[in-house]
KOLZA-980318 format. One line per 2 residues: number of its first residue (from 1); for each residue x, y, z of C-alpha. Coordinates in pm, 1 decimal. Each point is the difference from the previous one (the first is absolute). Example, Ala and Ser with C-alpha at 12.3 -4.5 7.8 and 13.67 -1.06 7.14 Angstrom:
1> 1230.0:-450.0:780.0; 137.0:344.0:-66.0
This chain:
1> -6444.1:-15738.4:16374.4; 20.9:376.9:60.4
3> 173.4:-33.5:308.4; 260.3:-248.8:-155.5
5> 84.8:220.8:-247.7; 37.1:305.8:207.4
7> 227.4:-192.8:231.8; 192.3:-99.3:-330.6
9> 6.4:345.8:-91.7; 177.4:107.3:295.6
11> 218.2:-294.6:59.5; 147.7:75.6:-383.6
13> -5.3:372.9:135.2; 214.0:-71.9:288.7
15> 211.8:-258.7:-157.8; 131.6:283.0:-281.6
17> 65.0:239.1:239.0; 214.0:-232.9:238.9
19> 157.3:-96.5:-308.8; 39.3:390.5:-76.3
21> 158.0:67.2:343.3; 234.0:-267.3:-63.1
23> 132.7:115.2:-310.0; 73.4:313.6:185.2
25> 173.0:-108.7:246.2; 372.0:26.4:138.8
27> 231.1:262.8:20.7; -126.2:366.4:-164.0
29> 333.1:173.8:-23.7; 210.8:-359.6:-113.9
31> 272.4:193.1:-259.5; -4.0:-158.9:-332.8
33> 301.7:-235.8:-81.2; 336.4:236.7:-146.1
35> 61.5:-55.4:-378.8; 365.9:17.6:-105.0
37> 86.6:273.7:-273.7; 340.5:-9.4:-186.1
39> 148.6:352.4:-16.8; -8.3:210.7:-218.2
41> 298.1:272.1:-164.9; -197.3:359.8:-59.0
43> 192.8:246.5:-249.3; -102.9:378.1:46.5
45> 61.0:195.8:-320.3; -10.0:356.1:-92.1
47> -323.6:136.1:-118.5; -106.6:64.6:-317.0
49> -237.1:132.7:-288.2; -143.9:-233.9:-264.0
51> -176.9:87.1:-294.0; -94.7:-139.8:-313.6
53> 135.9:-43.9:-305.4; -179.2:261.7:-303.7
55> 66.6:-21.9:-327.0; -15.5:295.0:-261.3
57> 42.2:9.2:-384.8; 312.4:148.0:-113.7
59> 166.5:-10.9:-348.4; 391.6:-9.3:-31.8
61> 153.2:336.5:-187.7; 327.0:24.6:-155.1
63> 207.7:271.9:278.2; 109.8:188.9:-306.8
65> -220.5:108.9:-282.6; -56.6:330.7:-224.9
67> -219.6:113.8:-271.1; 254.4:155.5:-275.6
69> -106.9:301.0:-218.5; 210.9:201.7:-198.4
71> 105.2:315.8:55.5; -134.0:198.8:-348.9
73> -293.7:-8.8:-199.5; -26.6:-150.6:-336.4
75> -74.1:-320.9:-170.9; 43.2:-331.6:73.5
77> 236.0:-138.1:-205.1; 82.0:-344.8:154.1
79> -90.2:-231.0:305.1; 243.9:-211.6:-56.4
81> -88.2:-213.2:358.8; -332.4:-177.9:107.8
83> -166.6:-129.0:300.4; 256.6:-292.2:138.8
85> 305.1:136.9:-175.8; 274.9:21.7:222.9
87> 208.7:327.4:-20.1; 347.6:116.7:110.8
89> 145.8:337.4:131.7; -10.3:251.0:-208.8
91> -155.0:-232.9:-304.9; -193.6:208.7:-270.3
93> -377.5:-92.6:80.2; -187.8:277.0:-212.8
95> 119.6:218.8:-273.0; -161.9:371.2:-97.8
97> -43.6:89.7:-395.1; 366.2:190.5:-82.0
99> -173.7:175.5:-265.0; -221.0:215.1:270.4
101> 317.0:56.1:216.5; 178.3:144.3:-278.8
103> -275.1:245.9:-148.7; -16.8:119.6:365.6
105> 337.5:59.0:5.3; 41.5:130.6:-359.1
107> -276.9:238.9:105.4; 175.8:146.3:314.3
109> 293.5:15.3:-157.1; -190.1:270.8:-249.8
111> -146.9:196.0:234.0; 289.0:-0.5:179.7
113> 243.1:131.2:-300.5; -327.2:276.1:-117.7
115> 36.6:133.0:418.3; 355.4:15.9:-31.9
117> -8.9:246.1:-319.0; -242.4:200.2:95.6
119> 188.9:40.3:349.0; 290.1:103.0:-247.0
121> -194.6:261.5:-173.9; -166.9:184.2:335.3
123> 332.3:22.0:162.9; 161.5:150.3:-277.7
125> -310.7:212.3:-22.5; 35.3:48.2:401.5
127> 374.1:92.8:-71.6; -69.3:281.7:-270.3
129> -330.0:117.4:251.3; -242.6:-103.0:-282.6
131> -136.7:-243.0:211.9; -133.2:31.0:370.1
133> 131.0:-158.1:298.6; -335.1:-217.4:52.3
135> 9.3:-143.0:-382.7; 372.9:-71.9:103.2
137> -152.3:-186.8:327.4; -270.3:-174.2:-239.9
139> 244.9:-186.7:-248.9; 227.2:-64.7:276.1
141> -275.7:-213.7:169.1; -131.0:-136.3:-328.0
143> 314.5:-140.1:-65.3; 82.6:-156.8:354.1
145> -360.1:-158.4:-62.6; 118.5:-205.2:-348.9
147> 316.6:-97.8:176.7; -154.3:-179.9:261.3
149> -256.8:-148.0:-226.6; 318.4:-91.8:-208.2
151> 131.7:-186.3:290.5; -331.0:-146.8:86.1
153> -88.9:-150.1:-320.3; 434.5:-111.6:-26.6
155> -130.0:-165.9:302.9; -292.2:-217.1:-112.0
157> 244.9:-177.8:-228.1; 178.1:-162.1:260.9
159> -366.4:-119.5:107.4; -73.8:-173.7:-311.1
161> 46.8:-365.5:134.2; -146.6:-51.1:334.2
163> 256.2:-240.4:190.0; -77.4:-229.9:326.3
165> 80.1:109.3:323.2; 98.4:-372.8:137.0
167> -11.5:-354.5:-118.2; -318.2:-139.2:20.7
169> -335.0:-154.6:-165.5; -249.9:181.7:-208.7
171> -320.8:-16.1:183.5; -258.1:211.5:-187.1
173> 59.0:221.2:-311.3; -269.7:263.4:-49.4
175> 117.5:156.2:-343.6; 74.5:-91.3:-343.5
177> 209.9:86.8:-279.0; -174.6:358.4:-191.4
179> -192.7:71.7:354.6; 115.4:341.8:105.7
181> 207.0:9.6:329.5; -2.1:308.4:226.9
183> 213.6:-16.4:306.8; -161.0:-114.6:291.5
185> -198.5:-265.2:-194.4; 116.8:-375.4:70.9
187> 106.7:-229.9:-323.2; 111.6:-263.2:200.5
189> 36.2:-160.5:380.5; 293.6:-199.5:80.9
191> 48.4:-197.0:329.0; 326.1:-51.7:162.9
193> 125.3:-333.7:56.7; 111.6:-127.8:376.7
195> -192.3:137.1:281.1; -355.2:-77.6:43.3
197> -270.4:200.4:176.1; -328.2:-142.4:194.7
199> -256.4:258.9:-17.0; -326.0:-71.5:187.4
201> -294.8:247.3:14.6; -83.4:-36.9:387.8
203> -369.9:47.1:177.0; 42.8:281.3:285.2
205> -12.3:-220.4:281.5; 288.9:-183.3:-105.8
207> 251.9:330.2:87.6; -68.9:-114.5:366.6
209> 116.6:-359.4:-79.4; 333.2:56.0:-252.2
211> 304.1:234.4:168.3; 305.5:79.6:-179.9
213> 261.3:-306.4:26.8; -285.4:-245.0:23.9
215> 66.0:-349.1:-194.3; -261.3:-85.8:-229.5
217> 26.1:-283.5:-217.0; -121.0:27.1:-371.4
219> -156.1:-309.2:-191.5; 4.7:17.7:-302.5
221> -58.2:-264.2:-321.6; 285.4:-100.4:-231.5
């Protein structure tokens, strides 16, 4: 039994490696059979740099806007306009309290005539040498003084109504009739119509990415 099955052994031994040999057999260096390709049109193009769309919040602005204040101080008489009124050139949009305008004046005008006697009196004074040269100088300059708070308060009453600069829409109004206005401080903000501003506030590492003369495309709702 051993012997018969060591005999098996290496007849089934024998028999895979013949079979092995065979398998490897022929030529080594037979070239594989050629495969037909259909050919194919290449297109070389210019290089170039992509990058990805960003998007950054921006709110539209009207290209023409101003905060209007009037030019004296005094009271509030009327705001005739509110917030979404639309306004023309030149239309009356606030209105200052006459009554102050016209003490101010009516007081300057007093000062101004009391100056102008007593000017009278020192240079006839001056004239006759009762009166010296510097009390001469004195009236002279206290009476330049009223005249040019004359003119100043004649002024003011051409800045009783406060006028628009351009047609537009009211867009905030910050005082109301009896509120004192002092020039410099806004009553109202008006908005030009036609040209429209995009202003975005940008992160710093987008002044490497936007140039001047770049397209950018705004979306916006409505």
């Amino acid at each position: 039994m051993t012997q018969r099955t060591s005999r098996g052994g290496a007849l089934a031994a024998v028999t895979l490696l013949a079979v092995g040999l065979q398998a490897c057999g022929g030529s080594e260096h037979e070239p594989p059979e050629a495969v037909e390709r259909a050919a194919v049109a290449v297109t070389v193009t210019d290089a170039w740099a992509a990058s990805a769309d960003r998007t950054y919040a921006a709110r539209v602005e009207a290209g023409r806007q101003v905060e209007v204040a009037t030019r004296a101080s005094g009271r509030l008489q009327s705001v005739p306009v509110d917030v979404g009124d639309r306004v023309g050139t030149g239309q009356v949009v606030a209105r200052l309290d006459g009554g102050d305008v016209a003490a101010r004046i009516q007081s300057a005008e007093a000062h101004f005539a009391l100056a102008e006697r007593t000017h009278g009196r020192v240079s006839r004074l001056a004239a006759e040498g009762a009166a010296s040269a510097q009390e001469l100088d004195q009236a002279v300059a206290a009476l330049e003084s009223a005249r040019a708070a004359l003119a100043e308060a004649g002024a003011q009453a051409d800045y009783i109504e406060v006028t628009a600069p351009f047609a537009g829409t009211v867009i905030a109004r910050m005082a109301d009739p009896g509120d004192l206005a002092v020039p410099g401080r806004p009553v109202l903000r008006i908005q030009g119509a036609g040209e429209r501003l995009v202003v975005a506030d940008l992160p710093v590492e987008a002044q490497s990415e936007i140039v001047v003369g770049q397209a950018l495309v705004a979306r916006y709702d409505g």
